[in-house]
N, CA, C and O atoms as a GROMACS GRO file, in nm:
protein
  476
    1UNK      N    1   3.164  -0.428   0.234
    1UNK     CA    2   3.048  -0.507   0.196
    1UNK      C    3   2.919  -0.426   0.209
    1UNK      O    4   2.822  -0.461   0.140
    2UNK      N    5   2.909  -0.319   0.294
    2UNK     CA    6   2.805  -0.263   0.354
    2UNK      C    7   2.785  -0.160   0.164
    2UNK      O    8   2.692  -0.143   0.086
    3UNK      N    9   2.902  -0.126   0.167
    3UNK     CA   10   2.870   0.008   0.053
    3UNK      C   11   2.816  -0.115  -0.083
    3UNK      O   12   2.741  -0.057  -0.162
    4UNK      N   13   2.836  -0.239  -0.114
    4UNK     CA   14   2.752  -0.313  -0.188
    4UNK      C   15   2.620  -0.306  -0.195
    4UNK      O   16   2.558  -0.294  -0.300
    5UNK      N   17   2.554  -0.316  -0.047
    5UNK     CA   18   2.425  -0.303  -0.063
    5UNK      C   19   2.355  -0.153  -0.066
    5UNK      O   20   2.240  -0.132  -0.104
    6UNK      N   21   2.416  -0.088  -0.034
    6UNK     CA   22   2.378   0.075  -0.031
    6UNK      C   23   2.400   0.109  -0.146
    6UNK      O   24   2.304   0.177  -0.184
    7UNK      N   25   2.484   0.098  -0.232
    7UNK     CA   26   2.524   0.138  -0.379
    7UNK      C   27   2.365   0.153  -0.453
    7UNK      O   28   2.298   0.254  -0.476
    8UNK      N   29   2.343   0.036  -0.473
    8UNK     CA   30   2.215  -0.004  -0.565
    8UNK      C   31   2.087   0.122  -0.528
    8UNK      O   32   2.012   0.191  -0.596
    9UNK      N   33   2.119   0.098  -0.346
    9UNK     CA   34   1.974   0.196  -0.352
    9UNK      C   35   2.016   0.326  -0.367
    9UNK      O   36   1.930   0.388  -0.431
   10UNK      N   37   2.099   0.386  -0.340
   10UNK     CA   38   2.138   0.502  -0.367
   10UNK      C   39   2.134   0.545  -0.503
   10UNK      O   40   2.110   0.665  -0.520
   11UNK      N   41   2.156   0.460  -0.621
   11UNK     CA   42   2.128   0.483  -0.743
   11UNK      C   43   1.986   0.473  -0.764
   11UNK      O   44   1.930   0.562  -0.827
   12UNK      N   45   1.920   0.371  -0.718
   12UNK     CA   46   1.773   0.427  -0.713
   12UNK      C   47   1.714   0.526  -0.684
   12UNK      O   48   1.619   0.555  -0.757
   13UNK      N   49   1.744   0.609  -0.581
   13UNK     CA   50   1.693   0.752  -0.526
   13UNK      C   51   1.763   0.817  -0.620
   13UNK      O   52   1.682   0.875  -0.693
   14UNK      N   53   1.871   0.835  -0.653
   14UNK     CA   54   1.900   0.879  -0.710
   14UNK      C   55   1.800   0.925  -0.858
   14UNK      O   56   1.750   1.035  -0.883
   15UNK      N   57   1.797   0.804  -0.934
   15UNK     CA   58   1.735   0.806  -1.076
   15UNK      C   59   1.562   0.882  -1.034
   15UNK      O   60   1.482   0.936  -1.111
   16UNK      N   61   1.554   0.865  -0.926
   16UNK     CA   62   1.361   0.854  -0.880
   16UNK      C   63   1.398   1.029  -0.856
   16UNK      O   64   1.319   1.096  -0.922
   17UNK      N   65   1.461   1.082  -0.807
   17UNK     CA   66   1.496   1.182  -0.785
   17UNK      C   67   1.511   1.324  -0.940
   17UNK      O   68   1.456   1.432  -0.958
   18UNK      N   69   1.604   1.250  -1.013
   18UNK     CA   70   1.592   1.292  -1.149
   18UNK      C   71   1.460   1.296  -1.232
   18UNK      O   72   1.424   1.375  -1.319
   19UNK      N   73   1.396   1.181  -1.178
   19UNK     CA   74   1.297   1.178  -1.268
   19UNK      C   75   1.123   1.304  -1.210
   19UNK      O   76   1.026   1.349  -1.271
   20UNK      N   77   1.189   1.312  -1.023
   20UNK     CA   78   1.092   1.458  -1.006
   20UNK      C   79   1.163   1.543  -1.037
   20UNK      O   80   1.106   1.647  -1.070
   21UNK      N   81   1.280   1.544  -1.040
   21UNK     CA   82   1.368   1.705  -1.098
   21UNK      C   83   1.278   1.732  -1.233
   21UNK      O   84   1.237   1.846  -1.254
   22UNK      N   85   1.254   1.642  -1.308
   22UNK     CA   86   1.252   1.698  -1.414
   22UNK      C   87   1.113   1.741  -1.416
   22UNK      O   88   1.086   1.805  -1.518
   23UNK      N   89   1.008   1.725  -1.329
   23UNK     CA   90   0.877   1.773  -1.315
   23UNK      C   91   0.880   1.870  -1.241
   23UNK      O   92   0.768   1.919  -1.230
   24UNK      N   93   0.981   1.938  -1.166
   24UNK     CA   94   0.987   2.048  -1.074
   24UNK      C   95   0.907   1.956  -0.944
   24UNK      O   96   0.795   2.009  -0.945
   25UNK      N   97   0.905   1.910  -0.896
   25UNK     CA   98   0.850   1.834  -0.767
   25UNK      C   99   0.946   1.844  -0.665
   25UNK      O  100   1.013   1.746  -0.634
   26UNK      N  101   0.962   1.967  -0.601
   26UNK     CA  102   1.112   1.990  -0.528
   26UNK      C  103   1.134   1.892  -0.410
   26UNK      O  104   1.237   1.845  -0.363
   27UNK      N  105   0.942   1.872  -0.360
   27UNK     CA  106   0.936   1.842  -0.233
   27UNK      C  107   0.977   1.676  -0.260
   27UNK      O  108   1.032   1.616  -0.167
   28UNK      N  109   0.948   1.598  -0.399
   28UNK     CA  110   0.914   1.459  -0.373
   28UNK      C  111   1.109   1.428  -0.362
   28UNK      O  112   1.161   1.350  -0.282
   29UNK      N  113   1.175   1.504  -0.454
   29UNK     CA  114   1.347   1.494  -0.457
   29UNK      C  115   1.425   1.563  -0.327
   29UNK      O  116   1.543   1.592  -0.346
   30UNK      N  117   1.369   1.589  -0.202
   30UNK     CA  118   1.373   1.635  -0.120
   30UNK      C  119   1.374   1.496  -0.036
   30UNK      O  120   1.461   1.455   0.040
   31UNK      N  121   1.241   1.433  -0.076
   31UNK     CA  122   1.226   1.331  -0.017
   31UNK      C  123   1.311   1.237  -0.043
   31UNK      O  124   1.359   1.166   0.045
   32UNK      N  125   1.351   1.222  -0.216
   32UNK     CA  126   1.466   1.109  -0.228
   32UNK      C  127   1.601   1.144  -0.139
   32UNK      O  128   1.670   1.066  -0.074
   33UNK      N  129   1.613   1.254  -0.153
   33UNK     CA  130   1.752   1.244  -0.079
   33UNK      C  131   1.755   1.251   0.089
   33UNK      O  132   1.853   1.252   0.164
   34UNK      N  133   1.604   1.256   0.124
   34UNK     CA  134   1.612   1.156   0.279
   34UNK      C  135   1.660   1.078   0.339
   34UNK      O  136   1.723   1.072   0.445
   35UNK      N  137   1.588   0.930   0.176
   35UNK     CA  138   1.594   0.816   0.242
   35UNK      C  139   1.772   0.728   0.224
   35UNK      O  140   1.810   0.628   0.285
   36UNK      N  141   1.836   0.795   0.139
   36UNK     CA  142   1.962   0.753   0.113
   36UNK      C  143   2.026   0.773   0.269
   36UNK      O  144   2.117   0.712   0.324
   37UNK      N  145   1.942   0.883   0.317
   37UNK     CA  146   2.032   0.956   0.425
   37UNK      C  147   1.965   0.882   0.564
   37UNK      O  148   2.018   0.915   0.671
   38UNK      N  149   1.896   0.824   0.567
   38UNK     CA  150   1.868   0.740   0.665
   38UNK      C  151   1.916   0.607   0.696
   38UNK      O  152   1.904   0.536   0.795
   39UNK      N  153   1.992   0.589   0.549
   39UNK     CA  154   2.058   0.438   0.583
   39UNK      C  155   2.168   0.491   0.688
   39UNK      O  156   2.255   0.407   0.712
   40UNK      N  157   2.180   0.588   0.742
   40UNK     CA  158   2.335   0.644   0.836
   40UNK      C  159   2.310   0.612   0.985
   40UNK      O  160   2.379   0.610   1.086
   41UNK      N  161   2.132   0.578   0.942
   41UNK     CA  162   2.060   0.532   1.119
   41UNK      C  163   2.106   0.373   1.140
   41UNK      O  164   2.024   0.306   1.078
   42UNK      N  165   2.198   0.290   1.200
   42UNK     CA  166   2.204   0.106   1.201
   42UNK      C  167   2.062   0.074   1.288
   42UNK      O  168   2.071   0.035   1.405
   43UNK      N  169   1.932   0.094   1.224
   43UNK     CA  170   1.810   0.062   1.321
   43UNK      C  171   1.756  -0.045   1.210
   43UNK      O  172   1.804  -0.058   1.097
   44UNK      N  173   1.649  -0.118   1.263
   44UNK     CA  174   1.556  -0.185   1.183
   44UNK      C  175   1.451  -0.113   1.150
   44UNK      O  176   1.385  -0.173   1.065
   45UNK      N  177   1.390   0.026   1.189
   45UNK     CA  178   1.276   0.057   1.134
   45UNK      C  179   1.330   0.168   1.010
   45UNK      O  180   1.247   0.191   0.922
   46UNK      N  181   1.474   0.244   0.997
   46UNK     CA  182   1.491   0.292   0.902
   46UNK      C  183   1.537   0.194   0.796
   46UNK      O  184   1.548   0.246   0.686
   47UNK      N  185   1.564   0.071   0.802
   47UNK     CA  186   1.585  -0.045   0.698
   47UNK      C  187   1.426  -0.097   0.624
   47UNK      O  188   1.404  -0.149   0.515
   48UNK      N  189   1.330  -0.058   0.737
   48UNK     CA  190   1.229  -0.115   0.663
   48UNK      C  191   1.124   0.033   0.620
   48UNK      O  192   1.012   0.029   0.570
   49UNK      N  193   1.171   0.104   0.643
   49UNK     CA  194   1.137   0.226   0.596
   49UNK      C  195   1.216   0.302   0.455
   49UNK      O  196   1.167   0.383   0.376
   50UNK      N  197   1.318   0.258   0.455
   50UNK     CA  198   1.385   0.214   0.322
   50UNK      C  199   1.303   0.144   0.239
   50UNK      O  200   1.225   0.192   0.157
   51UNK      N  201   1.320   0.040   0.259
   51UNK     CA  202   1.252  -0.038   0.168
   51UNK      C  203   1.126  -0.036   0.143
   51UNK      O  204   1.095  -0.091   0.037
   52UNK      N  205   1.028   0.017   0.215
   52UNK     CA  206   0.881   0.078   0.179
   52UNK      C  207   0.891   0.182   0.077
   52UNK      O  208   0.799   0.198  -0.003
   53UNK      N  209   0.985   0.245   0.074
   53UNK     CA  210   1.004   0.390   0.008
   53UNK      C  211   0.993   0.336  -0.136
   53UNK      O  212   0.914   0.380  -0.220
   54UNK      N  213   1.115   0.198  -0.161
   54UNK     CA  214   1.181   0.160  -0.278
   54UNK      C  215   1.029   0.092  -0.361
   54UNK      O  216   0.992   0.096  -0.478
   55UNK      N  217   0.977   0.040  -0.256
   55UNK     CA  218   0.861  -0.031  -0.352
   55UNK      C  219   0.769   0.068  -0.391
   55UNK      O  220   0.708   0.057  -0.497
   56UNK      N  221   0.752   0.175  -0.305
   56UNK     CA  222   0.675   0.248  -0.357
   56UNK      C  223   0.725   0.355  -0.488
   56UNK      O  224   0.649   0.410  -0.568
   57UNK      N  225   0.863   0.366  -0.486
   57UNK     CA  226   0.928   0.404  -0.625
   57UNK      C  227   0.900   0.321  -0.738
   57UNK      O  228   0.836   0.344  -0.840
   58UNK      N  229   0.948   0.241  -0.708
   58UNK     CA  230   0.900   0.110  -0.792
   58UNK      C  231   0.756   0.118  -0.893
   58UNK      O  232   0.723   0.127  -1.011
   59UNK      N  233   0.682   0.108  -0.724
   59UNK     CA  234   0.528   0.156  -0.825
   59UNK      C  235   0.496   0.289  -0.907
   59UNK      O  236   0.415   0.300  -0.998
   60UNK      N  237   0.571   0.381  -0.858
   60UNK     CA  238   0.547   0.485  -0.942
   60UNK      C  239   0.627   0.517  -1.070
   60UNK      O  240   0.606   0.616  -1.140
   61UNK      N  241   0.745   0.397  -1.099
   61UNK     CA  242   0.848   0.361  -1.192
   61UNK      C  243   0.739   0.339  -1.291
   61UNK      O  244   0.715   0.420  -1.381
   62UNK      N  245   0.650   0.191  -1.267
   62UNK     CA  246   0.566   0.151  -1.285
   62UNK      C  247   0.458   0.229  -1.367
   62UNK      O  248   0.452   0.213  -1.488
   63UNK      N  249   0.377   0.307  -1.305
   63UNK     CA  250   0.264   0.405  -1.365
   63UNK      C  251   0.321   0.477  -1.400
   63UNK      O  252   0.234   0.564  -1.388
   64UNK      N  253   0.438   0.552  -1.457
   64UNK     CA  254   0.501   0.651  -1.556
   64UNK      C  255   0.523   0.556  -1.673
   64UNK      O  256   0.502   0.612  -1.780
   65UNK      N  257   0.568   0.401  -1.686
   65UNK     CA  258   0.554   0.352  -1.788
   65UNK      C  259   0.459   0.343  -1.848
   65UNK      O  260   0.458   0.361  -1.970
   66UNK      N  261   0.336   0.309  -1.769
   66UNK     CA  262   0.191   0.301  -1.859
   66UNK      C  263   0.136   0.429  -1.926
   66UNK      O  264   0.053   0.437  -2.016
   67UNK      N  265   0.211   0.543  -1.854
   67UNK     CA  266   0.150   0.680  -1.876
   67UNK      C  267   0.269   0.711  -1.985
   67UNK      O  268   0.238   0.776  -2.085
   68UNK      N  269   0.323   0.694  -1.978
   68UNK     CA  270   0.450   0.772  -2.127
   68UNK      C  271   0.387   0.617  -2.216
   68UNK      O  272   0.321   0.661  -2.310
   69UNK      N  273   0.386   0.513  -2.218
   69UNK     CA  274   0.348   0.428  -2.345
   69UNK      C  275   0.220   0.494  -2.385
   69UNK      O  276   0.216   0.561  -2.488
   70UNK      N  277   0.131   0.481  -2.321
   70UNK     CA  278  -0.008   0.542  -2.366
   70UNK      C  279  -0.001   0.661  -2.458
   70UNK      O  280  -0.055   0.670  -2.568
   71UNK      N  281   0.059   0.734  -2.408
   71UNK     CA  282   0.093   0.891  -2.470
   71UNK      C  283   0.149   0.838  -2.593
   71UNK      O  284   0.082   0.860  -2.694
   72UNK      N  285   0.269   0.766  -2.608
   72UNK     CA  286   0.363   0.717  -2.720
   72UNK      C  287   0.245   0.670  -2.821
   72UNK      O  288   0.228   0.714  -2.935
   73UNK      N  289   0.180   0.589  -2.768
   73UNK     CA  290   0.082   0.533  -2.867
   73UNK      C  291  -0.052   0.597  -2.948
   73UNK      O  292  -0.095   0.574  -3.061
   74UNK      N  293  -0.109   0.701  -2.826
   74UNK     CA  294  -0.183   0.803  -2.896
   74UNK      C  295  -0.097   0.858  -2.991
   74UNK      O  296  -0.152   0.875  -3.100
   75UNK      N  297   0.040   0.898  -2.983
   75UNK     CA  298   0.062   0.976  -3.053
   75UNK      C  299   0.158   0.924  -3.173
   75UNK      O  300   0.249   0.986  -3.228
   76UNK      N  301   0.105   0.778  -3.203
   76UNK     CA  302   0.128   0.746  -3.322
   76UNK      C  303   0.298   0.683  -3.280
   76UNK      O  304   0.349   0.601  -3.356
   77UNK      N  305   0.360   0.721  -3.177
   77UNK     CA  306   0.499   0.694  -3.170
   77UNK      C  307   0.562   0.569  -3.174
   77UNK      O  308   0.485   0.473  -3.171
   78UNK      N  309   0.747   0.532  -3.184
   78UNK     CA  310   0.730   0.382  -3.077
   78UNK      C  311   0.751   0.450  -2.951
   78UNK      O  312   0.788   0.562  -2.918
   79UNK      N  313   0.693   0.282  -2.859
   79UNK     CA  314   0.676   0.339  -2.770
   79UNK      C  315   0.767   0.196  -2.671
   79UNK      O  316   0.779   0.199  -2.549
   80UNK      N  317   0.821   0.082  -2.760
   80UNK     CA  318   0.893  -0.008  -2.717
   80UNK      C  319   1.000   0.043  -2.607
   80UNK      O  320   1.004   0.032  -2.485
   81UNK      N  321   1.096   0.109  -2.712
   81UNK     CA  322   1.212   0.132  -2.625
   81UNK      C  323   1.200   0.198  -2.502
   81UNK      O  324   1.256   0.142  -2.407
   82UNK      N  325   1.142   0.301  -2.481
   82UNK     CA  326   1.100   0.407  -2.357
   82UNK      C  327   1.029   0.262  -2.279
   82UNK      O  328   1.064   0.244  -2.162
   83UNK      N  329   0.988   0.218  -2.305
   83UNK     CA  330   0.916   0.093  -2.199
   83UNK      C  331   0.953   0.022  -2.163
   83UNK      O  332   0.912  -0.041  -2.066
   84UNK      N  333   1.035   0.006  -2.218
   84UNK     CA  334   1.178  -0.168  -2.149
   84UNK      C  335   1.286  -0.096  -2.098
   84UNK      O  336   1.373  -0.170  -2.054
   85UNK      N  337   1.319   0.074  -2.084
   85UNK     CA  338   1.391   0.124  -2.012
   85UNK      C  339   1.299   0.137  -1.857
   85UNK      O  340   1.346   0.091  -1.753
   86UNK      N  341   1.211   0.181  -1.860
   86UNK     CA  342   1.167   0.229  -1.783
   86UNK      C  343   1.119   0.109  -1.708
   86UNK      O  344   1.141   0.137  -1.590
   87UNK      N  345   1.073   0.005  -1.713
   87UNK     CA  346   1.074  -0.175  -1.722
   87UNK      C  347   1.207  -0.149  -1.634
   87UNK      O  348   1.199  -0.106  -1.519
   88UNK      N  349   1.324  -0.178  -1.694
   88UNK     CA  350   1.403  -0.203  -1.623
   88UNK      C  351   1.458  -0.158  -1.490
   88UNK      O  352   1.510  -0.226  -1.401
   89UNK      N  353   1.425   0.027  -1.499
   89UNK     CA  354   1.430   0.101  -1.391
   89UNK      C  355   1.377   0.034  -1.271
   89UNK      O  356   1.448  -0.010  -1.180
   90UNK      N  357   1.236   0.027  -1.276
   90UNK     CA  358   1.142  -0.064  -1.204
   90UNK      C  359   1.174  -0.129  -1.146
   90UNK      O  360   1.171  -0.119  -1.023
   91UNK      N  361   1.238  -0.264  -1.235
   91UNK     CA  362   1.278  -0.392  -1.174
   91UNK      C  363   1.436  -0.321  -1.096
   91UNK      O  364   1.451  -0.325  -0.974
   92UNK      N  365   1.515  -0.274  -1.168
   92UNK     CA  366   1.618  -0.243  -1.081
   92UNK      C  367   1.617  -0.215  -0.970
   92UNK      O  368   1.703  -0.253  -0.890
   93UNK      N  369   1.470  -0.106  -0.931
   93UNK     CA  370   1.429  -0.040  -0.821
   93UNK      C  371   1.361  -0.145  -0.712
   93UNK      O  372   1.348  -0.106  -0.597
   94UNK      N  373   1.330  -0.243  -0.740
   94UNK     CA  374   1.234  -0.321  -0.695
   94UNK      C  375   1.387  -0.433  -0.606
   94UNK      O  376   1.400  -0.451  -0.485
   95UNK      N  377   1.436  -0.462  -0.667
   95UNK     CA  378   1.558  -0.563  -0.683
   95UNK      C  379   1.676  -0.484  -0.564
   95UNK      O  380   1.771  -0.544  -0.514
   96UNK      N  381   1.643  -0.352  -0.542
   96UNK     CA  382   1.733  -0.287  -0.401
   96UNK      C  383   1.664  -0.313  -0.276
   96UNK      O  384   1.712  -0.277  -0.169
   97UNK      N  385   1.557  -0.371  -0.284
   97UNK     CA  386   1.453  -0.388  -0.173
   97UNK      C  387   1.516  -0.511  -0.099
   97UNK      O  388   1.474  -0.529   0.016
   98UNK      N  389   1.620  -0.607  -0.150
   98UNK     CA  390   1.665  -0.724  -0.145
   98UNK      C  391   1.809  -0.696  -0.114
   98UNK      O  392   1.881  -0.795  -0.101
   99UNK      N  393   1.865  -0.572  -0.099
   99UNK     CA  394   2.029  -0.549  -0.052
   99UNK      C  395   2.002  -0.564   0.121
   99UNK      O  396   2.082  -0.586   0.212
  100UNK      N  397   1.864  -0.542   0.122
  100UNK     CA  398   1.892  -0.625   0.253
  100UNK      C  399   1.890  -0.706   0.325
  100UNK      O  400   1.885  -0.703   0.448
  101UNK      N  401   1.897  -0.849   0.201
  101UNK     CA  402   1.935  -0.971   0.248
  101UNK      C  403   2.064  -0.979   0.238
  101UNK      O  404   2.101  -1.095   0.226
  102UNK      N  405   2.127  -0.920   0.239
  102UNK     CA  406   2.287  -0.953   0.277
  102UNK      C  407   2.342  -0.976   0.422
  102UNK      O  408   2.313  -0.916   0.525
  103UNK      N  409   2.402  -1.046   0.407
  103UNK     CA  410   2.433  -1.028   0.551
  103UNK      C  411   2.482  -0.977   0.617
  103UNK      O  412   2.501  -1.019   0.731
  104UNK      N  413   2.540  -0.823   0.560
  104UNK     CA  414   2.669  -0.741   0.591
  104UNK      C  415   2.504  -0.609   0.644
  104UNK      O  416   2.500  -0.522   0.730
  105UNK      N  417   2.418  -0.648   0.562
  105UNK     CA  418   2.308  -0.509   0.580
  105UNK      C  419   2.213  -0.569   0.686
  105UNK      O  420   2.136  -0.497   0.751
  106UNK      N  421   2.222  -0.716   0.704
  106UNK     CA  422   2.131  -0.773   0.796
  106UNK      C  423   2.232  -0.778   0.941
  106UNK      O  424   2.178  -0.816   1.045
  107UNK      N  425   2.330  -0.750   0.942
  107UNK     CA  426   2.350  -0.732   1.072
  107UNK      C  427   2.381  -0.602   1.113
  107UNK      O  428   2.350  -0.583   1.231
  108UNK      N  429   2.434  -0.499   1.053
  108UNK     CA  430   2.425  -0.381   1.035
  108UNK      C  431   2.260  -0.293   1.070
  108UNK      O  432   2.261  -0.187   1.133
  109UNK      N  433   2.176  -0.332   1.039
  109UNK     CA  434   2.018  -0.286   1.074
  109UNK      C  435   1.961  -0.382   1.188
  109UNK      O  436   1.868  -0.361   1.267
  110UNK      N  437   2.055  -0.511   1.172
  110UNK     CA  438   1.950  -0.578   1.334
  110UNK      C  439   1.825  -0.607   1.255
  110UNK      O  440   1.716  -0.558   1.282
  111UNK      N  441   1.848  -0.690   1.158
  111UNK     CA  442   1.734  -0.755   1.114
  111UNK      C  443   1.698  -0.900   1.104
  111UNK      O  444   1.596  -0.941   1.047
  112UNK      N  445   1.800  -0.984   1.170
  112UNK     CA  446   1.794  -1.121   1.205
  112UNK      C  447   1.732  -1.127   1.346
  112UNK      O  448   1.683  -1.237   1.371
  113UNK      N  449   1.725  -1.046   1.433
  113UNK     CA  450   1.642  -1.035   1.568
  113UNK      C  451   1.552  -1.062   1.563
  113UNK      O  452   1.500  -0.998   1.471
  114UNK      N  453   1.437  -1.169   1.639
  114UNK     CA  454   1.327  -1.179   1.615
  114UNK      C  455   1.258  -1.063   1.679
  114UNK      O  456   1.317  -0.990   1.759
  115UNK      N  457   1.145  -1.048   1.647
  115UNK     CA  458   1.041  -0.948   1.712
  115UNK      C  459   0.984  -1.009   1.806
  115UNK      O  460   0.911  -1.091   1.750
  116UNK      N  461   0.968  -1.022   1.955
  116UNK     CA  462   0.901  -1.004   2.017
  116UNK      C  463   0.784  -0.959   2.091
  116UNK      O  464   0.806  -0.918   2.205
  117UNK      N  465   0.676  -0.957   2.051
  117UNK     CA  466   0.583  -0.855   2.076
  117UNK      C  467   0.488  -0.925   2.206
  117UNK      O  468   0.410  -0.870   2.284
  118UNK      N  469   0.519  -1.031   2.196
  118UNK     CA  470   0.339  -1.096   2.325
  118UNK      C  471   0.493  -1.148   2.439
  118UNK      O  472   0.581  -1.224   2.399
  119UNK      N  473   0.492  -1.087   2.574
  119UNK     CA  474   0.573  -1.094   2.689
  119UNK      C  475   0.552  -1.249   2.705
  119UNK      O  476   0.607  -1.310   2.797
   0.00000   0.00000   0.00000
């Protein structure tokens, strides 16, 4: 059950990863293949450090769509299809942020524990 919810994000780093390969960004695909590798920690702050990562992929899923449509459109192109892929990436990416409502990943990270903070 556990490799259910890890699947998804791992294909996310994955794709986010490809997509600095292809800019030469050694350090940011360095970084993707961190955070796959931190799900190996069962803590709550690498679960929510995960998932900070994913939204912030997300957003940058995000501003490469506006930036390749724009371009598409200066340059006379379509620019549909490249945008509802990259749309979807997004949402796909956005939508792994939520493998850890499972309950196989919520007890696995210790994320049904309340926080305690005032003694």
């Amino acid at each position: 059950m556990i490799a259910l919810g890890i699947l998804p994000i791992v294909i996310s780093f994955a794709l986010l990863a490809a997509h600095f390969l292809r800019a030469s960004q050694w350090a940011l695909v360095a970084l993707c293949a961190f955070f796959p590798a931190l799900l190996a920690i069962p803590r709550r702050w690498a679960a929510r450090s995960v998932q900070f990562a994913l939204i912030a992929a997300a957003i940058e899923w995000s501003l490469t769509l506006v930036l390749i449509a724009q371009q598409r459109i200066a340059g006379g192109l379509p620019y549909t299809r490249s945008a509802l892929i990259l749309a979807g990436i997004a949402v796909f990416t956005l939508a792994a942020v939520f493998a850890f409502r499972l309950p196989a990943m919520r007890k696995r990270y210790r994320l049904d524990k309340a926080v305690n903070r005032i003694p």
